[in-house]
Structure formats: C-alpha cells, structure tokens
C-alpha positions in Angstrom: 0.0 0.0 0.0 1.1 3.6 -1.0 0.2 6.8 -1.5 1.6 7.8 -4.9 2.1 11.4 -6.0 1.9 11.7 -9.9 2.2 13.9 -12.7 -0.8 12.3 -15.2 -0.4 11.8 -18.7 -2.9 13.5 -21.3 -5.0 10.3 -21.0 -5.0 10.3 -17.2 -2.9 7.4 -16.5 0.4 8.4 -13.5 3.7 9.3 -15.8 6.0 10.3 -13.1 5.5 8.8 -9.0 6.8 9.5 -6.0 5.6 6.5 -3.7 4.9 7.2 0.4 4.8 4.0 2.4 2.8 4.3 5.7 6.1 5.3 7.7 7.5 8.0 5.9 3.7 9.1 5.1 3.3 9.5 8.7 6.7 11.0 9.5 5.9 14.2 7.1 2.5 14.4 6.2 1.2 13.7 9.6 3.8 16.2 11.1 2.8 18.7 9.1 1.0 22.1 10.2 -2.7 22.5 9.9 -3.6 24.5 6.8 0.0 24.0 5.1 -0.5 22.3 1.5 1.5 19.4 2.9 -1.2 18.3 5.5 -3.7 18.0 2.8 -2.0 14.9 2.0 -2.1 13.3 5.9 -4.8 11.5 4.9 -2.9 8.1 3.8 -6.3 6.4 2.4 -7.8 9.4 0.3 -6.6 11.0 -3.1 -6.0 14.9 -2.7 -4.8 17.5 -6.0 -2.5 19.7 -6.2 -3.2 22.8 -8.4 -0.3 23.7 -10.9 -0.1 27.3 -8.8 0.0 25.5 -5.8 3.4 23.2 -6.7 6.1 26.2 -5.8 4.6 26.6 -2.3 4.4 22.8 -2.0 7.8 22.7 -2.9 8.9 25.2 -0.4 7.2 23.5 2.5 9.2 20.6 1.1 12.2 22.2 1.3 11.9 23.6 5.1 12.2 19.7 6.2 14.8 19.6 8.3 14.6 16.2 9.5 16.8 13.8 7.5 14.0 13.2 4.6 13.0 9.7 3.2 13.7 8.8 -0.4 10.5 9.1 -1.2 10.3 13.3 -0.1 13.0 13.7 -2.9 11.4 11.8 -5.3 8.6 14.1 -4.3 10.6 17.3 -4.9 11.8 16.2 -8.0 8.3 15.6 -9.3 7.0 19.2 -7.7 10.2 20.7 -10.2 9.2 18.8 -13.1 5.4 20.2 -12.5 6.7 23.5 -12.2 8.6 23.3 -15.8 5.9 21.2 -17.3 3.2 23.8 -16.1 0.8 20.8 -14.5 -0.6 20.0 -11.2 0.3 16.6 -8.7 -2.1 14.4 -8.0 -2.0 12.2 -4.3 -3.4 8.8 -5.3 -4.4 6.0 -2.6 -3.0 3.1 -4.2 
C-alpha cells in the first residue's frame, strides 16, 4: 500500500511517481502544520490535487524539512520541479 504522488499523462494514466509508504507518510504528512499544502495529503487512504499554482509553495514546504528526509520526499521534490517546468498539477493517489 502507498500513496503515490503523480504527474498524469494526457489520458490520465500516473507518468511520473513518488511513492509514500505508511512510515515516511506519517513521518511528514502527519507532522505537518494544519492549513500548510503538505497536510492535505495526511490523509494516507484518500486522493488529494494539487493545483499547478500550488506546486512552488508545496515545494517550499518541502524544502523547510529539516529532518533527515526519506527517499520518497525527494522523489517528491523532484516531481514538484518537473510540474513547475511542465506547467501541471500533482495528484495524491491511494494506491
């Protein structure tokens, strides 16, 4: 079980993941302040989007992790940069 963040291709389907187990989910998403983009993602079991004018703020949230990060939070940051040049949004899919 994950919670995959994804670009989608034109036809919907995820082109670019960054996979959350259940530990590192609860590590950062769970940690996160109430109201910050981050914590609309705590919820491991529901699917949450990400608006494309949203991904440099979720990216700087990102960034403030001072904790040593999992893997899977620079996959994420990669995939927020890749929205940014592409000019899309992220999707949080339940998997």
């Amino acid at each position: 079980m994950a919670l995959d963040f994804c670009i989608l291709s034109a036809n919907g389907h995820p082109e670019v993941t960054a996979s959350f187990g259940t530990e590192d989910h609860a590590r950062i998403f769970l940690a996160s302040l109430p109201g910050s983009l981050m914590s609309r993602a705590s919820e491991f079991y529901e699917d949450t989007e990400f608006q494309s004018s949203e991904i440099p703020l979720l990216l700087g949230e990102l960034e403030e992790i001072k904790e040593p990060t999992p893997a899977a939070v620079e996959a994420l940051v990669v995939l927020c940069k890749d929205a940014i040049r592409r000019g899309c949004g992220i999707v949080a899919l339940a998997d």
